[in-house]
N, C-alpha and C positions, 0 to 999 in steps of 0.2 A: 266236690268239696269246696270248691273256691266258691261259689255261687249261695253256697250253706252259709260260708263265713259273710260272704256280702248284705247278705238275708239278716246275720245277726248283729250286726253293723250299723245297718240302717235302723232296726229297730230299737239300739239299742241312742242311737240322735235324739227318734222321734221319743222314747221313753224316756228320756232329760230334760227334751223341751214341754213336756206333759207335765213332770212333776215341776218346774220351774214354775209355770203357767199356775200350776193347783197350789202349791205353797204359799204365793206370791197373791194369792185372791183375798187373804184377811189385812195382807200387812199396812194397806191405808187405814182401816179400820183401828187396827191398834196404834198405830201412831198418830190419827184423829184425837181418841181417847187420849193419850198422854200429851197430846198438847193443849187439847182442851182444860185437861186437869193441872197442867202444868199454869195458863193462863186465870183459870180460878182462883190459884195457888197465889199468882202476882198481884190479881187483882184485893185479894183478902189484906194483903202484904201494905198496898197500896193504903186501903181503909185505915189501919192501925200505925200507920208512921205519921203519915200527915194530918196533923189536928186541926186544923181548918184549912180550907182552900177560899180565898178569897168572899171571907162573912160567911158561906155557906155551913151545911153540915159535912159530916165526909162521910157519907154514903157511897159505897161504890157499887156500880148495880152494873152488873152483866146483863144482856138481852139472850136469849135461844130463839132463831129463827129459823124456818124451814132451811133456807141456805146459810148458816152455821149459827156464828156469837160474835156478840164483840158488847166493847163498851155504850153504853147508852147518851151518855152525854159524851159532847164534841169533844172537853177539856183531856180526857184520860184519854191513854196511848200505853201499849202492849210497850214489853220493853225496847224493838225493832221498831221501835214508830209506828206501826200499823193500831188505826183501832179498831176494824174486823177481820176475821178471820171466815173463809167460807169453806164446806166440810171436800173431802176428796170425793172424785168422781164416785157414784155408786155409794156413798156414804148418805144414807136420811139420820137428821138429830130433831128430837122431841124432848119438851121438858118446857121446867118454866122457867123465868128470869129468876137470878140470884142479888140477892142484894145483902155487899157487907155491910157494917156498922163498924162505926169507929168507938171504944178503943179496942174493946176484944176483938173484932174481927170474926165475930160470926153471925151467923145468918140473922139478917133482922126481921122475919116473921119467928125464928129461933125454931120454925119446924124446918125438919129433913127436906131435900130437896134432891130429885132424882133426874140424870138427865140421860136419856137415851140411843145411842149411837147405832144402827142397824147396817148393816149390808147384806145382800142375800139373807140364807138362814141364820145369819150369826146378827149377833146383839154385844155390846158390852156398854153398861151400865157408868155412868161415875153419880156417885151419892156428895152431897154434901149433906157432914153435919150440921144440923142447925143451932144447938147450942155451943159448939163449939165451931165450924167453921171450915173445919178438918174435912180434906177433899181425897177422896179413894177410888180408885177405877176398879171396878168386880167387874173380875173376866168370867 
């Protein structure tokens, strides 16, 4: 009897550290996505407050690169100081560059722009809209 209970003891470790391990396989993934979306978010924000930046236009254009996004030009900076971001281990991002427009703040091609965050067999999408600018992650 004692040996039964040991038996389901032990497997009862390694079935915690199994589902911890499987759970825990998307969660870069979606918090990739919500900060990428969150950073689209600032960067749009960015485009519509400040109406010029030193004679320029205010354009603000995000890049997507194999190893994540960030801002294009030198002068912009994420609200932490940082102007890129690169994606979590095991995280590929595809898509194109976003570029806001000042004053609405939305895309200035004004078509939809899709950008794609993969790990394993999972995907989650963030869309920008283009006439309006509106940033949404579909899970």
């Amino acid at each position: 009897m004692l040996e039964v209970i040991a038996v389901l003891v032990i497997l009862g470790i390694l079935s915690a550290v199994a589902i911890s391990r499987v759970s825990g396989l998307g969660a870069s993934l979606y918090a990739d996505a919500d900060r990428l979306a969150a950073d689209l978010r600032y960067a749009q924000s960015l485009s519509m407050i400040n109406a010029f930046r030193a004679g320029e236009d205010n354009t603000v254009l995000i890049s997507i690169n194999a190893d994540g996004w960030g801002f294009d030009d030198d002068g912009w900076r994420f609200a932490d100081g940082e102007a890129q971001r690169s994606t979590s281990r095991g995280v590929s991002i595809t898509g194109s560059d976003v570029a806001f427009k000042y004053p609405s703040g939305n895309v200035d091609s004004d078509a939809d722009v899709n950008i794609k965050l993969q790990k394993g067999n999972t995907d989650i999408d963030v869309k920008v809209h283009g006439i309006t600018g509106y940033v949404e992650v579909l899970r």
